[in-house]
N, C-alpha and C positions, 0 to 999 in steps of 0.2 A: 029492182028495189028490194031491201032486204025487209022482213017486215019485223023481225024480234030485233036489229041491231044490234046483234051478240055476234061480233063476227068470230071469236071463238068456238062460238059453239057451232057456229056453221061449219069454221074446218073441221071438226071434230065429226059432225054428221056425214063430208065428203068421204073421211076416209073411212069413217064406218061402211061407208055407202063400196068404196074400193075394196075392204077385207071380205062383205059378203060375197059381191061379182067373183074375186079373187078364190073363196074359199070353194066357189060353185064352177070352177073353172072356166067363168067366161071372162079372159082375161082383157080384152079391147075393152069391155066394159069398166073393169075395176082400174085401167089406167086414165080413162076419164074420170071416174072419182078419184084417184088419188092425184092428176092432176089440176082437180077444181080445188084440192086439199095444197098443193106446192101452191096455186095463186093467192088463196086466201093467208098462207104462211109466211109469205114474202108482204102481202099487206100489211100484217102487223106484223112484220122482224122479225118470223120465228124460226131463227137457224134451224134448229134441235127437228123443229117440222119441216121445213125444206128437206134435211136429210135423209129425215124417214121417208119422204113424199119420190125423194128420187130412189131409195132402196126398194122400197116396194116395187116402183115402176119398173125397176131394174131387175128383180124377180118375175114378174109379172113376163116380161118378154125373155126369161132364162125358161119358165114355164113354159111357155108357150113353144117356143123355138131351137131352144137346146141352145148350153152355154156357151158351145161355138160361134156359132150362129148370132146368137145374141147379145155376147162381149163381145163381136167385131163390130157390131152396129149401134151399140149403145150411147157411145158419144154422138154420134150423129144422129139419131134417133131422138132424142132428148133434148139436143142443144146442151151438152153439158160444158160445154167450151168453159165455162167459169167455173164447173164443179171443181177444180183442183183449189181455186181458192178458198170455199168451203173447209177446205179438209186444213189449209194453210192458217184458218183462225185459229187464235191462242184458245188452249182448255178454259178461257173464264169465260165459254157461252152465256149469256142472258142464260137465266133456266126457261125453258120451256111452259107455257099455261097450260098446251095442251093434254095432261094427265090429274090434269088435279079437279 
């Protein structure tokens, strides 16, 4: 149960919650916040955050594991199976709430 009902500002706290773990090098940690940040973004529609929520994630195990290593497994890793359609939306994305 959420108690402020600001689910933006929740994502917005996940992924903060992801850049810290991330900037401290524990990276299994900062892909669980930045994927409580992808579910919350996908609850209210927010392309612009899904993307960044999988960019990160997608750093986060390049970090960890070297780009070899971790561009052969990222699609499977992730379930990105639908990522290409992401990339497939037209440039008139929703803008994003998450920066403002």
């Amino acid at each position: 149960m959420r108690r402020a009902g600001n689910t933006e500002a929740e994502a917005a706290a996940y992924f903060c919650v992801g850049v810290t773990y991330d900037n401290m090098g524990k990276y299994e940690d900062a892909i669980k916040g930045y994927s409580k940040f992808l579910k919350l973004s996908r609850e209210i529609n927010d392309k612009v955050g899904e993307c960044l929520a999988y960019n990160c994630m997608g750093m986060c195990k390049v970090r960890e594991k070297g780009a070899r290593e971790a561009g052969a497994g990222c699609m499977v890793i992730f379930g990105l199976d639908s990522y290409p359609s992401l990339l497939l939306t037209p440039p008139s994305l929703p803008p994003s709430n998450f920066f403002r």
